[in-house]
Every structure is written in structure tokens, then in C-alpha cells.
N, C-alpha and C positions, 0 to 999 in steps of 0.2 A: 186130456193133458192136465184139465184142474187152472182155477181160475187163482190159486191161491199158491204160494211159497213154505209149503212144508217141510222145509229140509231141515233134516237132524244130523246129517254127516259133518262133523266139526273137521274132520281132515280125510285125505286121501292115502294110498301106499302104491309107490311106483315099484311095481315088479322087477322094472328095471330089464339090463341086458342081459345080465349071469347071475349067478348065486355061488357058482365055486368063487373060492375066494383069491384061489391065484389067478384065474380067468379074471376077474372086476381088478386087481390090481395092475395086469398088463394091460387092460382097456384103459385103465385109469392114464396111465405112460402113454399110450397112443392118442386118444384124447383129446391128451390135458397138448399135446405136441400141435395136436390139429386144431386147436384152439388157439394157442398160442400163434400161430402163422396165420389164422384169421385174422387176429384183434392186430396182427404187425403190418399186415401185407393190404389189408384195407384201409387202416389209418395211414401208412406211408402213401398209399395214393388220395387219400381225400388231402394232405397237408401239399403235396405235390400239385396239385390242383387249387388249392386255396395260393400260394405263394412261388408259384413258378408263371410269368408271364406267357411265356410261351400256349402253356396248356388254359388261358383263359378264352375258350370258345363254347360254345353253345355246346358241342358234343362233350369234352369232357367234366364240364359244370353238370351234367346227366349222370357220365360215368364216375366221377367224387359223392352225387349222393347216392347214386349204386351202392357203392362202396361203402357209404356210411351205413346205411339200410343195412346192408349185410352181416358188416359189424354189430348190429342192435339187432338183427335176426337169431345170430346166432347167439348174443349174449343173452338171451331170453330163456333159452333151454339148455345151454353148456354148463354151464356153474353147478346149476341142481344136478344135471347130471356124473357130473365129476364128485360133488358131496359124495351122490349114491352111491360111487364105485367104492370108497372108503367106510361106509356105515355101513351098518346090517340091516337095519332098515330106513328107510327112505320118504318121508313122508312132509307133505304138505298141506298146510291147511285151508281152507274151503275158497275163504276170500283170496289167499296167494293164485289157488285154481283159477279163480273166473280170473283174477289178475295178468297171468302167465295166457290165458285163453286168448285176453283181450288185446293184447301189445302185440302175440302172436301173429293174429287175423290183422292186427291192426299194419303192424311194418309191412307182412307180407301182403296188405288190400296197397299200402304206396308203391311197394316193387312191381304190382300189375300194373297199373297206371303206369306209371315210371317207365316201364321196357314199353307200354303201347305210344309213351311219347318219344322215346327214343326211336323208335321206326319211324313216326311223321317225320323228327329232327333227318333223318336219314333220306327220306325221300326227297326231302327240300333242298338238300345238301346235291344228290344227284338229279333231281330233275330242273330244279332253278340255283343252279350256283353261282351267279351272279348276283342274285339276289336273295342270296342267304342271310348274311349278316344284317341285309335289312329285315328280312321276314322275322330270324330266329331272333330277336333283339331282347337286350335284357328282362324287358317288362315282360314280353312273352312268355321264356322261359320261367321267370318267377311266377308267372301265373300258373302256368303247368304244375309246377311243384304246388301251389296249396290247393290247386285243384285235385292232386292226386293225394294231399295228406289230408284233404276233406273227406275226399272219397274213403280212401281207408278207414277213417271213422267212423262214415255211414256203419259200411260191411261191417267192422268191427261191434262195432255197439249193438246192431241187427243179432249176432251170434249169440252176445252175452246176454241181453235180453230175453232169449230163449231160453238159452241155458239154467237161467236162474229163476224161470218159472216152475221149471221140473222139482219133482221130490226125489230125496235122496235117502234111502233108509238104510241104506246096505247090501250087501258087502263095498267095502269102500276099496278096494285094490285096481287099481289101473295098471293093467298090463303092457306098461309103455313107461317110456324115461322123460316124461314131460304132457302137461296137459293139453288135451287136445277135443273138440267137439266130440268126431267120430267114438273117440274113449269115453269120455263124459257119457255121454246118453245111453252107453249100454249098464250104466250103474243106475239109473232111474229107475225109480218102482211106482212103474204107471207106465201104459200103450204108450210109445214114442213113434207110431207110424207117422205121425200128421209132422212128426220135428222132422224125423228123417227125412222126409220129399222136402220140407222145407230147407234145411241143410243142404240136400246135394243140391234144388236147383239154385241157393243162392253161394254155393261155394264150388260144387261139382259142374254143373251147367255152364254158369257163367264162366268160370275156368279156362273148359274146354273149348267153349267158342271165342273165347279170347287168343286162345293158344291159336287156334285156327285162323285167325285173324291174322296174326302176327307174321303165320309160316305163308299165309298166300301173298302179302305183304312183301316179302323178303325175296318171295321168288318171283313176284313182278322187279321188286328191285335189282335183282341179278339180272333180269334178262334184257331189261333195258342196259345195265351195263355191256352183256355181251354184244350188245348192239351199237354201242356206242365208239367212239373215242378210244384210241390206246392210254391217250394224256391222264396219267390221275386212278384207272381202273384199275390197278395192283393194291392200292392202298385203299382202293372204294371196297373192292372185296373180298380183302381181308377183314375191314371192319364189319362190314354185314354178316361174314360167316361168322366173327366171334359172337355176334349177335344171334344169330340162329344158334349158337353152339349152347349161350346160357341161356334164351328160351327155352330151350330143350330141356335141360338143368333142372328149369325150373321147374316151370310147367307140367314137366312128364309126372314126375313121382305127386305132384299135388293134385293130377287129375287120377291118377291110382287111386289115392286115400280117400278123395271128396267123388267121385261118380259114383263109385261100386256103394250097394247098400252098406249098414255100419255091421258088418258082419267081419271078427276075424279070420285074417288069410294067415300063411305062415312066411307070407315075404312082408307084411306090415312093419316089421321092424327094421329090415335092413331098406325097408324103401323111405321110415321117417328119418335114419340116420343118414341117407343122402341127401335130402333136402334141407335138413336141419342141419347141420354140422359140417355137410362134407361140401355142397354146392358154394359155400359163403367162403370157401377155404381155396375153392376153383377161380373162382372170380377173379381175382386180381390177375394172377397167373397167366389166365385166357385170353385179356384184354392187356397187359404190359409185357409178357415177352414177344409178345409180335409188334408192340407199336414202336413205332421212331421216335414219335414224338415222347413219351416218356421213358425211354431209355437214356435218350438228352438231356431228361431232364434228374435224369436220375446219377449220371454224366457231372450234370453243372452240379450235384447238391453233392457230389463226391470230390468235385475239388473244392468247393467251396469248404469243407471239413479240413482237407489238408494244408487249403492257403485260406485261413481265416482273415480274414478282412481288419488290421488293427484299429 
């Protein structure tokens, strides 16, 4: 791999999704639309959460930084890619790369943390509910979150670290609408076996048995529900499913990209475009048209607009 940082590529060229130009301009309108109901649909529930009483509980103080995380997930690769739909060519330079790599890994190492503490929050919630609000208590949950924004950093900095040991000589074209490991390392000019195994088992490996983790988790949780009580189980497992629903979201298409070797498939594209742009756009959607509780609240901030308070 070379003990040394030889890199001479001053910029990248995103290949992008089309090159007709009527095809990038109707992407650009669909897009820039799914874009826009990300950045609206996730910040109306993190403010929903910051300033509705009602929703100040340990579960949706998770699902507000969900939300937030989502919003900063997808602002990390939308924008450049909305540019490219509009230019001819598409390019960014070396430091933006390892940049965009870094925040990348970085949001998405907090949203794995994040959903594996919203399962504990979940199980505490149905197997000690009387002693919830004591367990889950504010210090708690704050701790969760910078243990899951520490950890992100580890992951994150681990990736770039690698990345930026490689040489880069050329051809500088990335066959993709935003930077990504797997893309990066096949432009190295120098053996990248040793990155490769290291990449999947610290983003593919780890991934999967997380995901793993999560779905055996859920289905103890269900079934102690169906075992349980009528009191409360309609709204136990609704929550849970919406929780398995963006696991799945998530998870799936990122153990596609990070287990398989870094070899192009011809579903690569339409499987970063669900996880980058389309899952962030799911979220809100998944977790508020099924909940009570924030459609109340969504209720109280609807007349509060019509009868403004003098």
C-alpha cells in the first residue's frame, strides 16, 4: 500500500447518473423535490420535538436526532449532486473528497449507534415500564448520544485515514454522484487488497452483524409483546415495526455496498441513491403518519398558526 502519501489527483469527475441532458434535467426536478421534503419533513419533526411538551420523552428525543442525522446525511451528497444535474461536468476537488467521505461515514457511524440505542430504549420501554422514565433519564440518554457521536468519529476518521494513505495517479473519474470508499480505492494506483478486507470488515462486517443484531432484538420484542397484555400493544407494535421498517432502509442497501468486494455491479447506483437520498426522505413519513402522538402535535402547532397567541 506504500508508507508514504503520493497523491497527485488535485480533483475528482463524478460520472454522475445520466449524461442526456434532458434525462439530468428531469432528475434534477425530481431530486431537487426529494430533497426538499427531506430538509422540510425532518426539521419539522426535530422542532416538533424540541418545543412540543407532549413529545419530550426518551423515545422521541432518539427519533428528533434520527431526524436531524438524516437531514445532515442527506445534505452531504444532494447539493453536489443536484450541481451535476445542471453542469457538464462535475467535479470535485481531492480535500472536498476525503471531506464528503468523512461526514459521510461520520453521520452514518451516529445513525448505527443511534437505531442500536433506540432498540435498548425499546426494550426498557416493554419489559420495565414502570421503571422507564427512571432507567431512560435524561443523563442517560445524553450519554448515549455522545457515545454514539464519539463512536461515529472513531469509524469515520479510521476510513479517511486509509484513504488518504493511497496514491492517486489517475484516471480521476468516479463513477458515482458523490464520494464514497468503495469508489475511491478503485482509482488507487497501487494493490488495494490489504484496504479492501480492511474496509469491508470495518464497514461491511461490522454492518451486518449489527443489522443482525437489531432484527433478533425486534423479534424477541414482538414476541414478548404477543405474549403480553392487550393494554398498550397496538401502539408497542406499531413502533417497533416502524423500527424494523428503517433498519431495513437502512441497513440493507449499506450491507450491499460495504460486504460485496469493491467491484462494480450494475445495481450500485440505484442502491446508493436509496440510501443517500431516498431513505432520509422515508423517515419522517414512516415514523409520523402512524404516530398519535405527533399528529397532536402537529394538531396543536396548526392552530396555534391560526389563533396566534397576542
Amino acid at each position: 500500500m506504500g508508507g508514504e502519501n503520493s497523491t497527485t489527483a488535485s480533483d475528482f469527475i463524478f460520472l454522475g447518473l445520466a449524461t442526456n441532458p434532458k434525462l439530468k434535467h428531469l432528475l434534477f426536478s425530481i431530486f431537487l423535490a426529494v430533497y426538499g421534503t427531506t430538509v422540510l419533513g425532518n426539521l419539522l419533526i426535530v422542532g416538533l420535538v424540541v418545543y412540543e411538551p407532549t413529545l419530550h420523552s426518551p423515545m422521541y428525543f432518539f427519533l428528533g436526532n434520527l431526524s436531524f442525522l438524516d437531514f445532515c446525511y442527506s445534505s452531504i451528497t444532494a447539493p453536489k449532486m443536484l450541481v451535476g444535474f445542471l453542469s457538464r461536468t462535475n467535479t470535485i476537488t481531492y480535500g472536498g473528497c476525503i471531506s464528503q467521505i468523512f461526514f459521510f461515514h461520520f453521520i452514518g457511524g451516529i445513525k448505527t449507534f443511534l437505531l442500536i440505542i433506540m432498540a435498548y430504549d425499546r426494550y426498557v420501554a416493554i419489559f420495565h415500564p414502570l421503571r422507564y422514565m427512571a432507567i431512560m433519564n435524561a443523563t442517560l440518554c445524553s450519554g448515549f448520544m455522545w457515545a454514539s457521536w464519539v463512536g461515529g468519529f472513531i469509524h469515520s476518521i479510521v476510513q479517511v485515514a486509509i484513504i488518504t494513505q493511497l496514491p492517486f495517479c489517475g484516471p480521476s473519474r468516479l463513477d458515482n454522484f458523490y464520494c464514497d470508499v468503495p469508489q475511491v480505492v478503485k482509482l488507487a494506483c497501487t494493490n488495494t487488497f490489504i484496504v479492501e478486507l480492511l474496509m469491508v470488515s470495518n464497514s461491511g462486517l461490522v454492518t451486518l452483524m449489527c443489522f443482525v443484531v437489531l432484527l433478533v432484538s425486534y423479534t424477541v420484542l414482538l414476541a414478548r409483546l404477543r405474549a403480553g397484555s392487550a393494554s398498550g400493544r397496538s401502539k408497542a407494535v406499531s413502533t417497533c415495526a416502524s423500527h424494523i421498517i428503517v433498519v431495513t432502509l437502512i441497513f440493507g442497501p449499506c450491507i450491499y455496498i460495504y460486504v460485496h468486494p469493491f467491484h462494480a455491479f450494475p445495481m450500485d447506483k440505484v442502491v446508493s441513491v436509496i440510501y443517500t437520498v431516498i431513505t432520509p426522505v422515508l423517515n419522517p413519513f414512516i415514523y409520523t403518519l402512524r404516530n398519535k402522538d405527533f399528529k397532536m402535535a402537529m394538531e396543536k402547532l396548526k392552530r396555534r398558526k391560526q389563533n396566534p397567541v397576542p
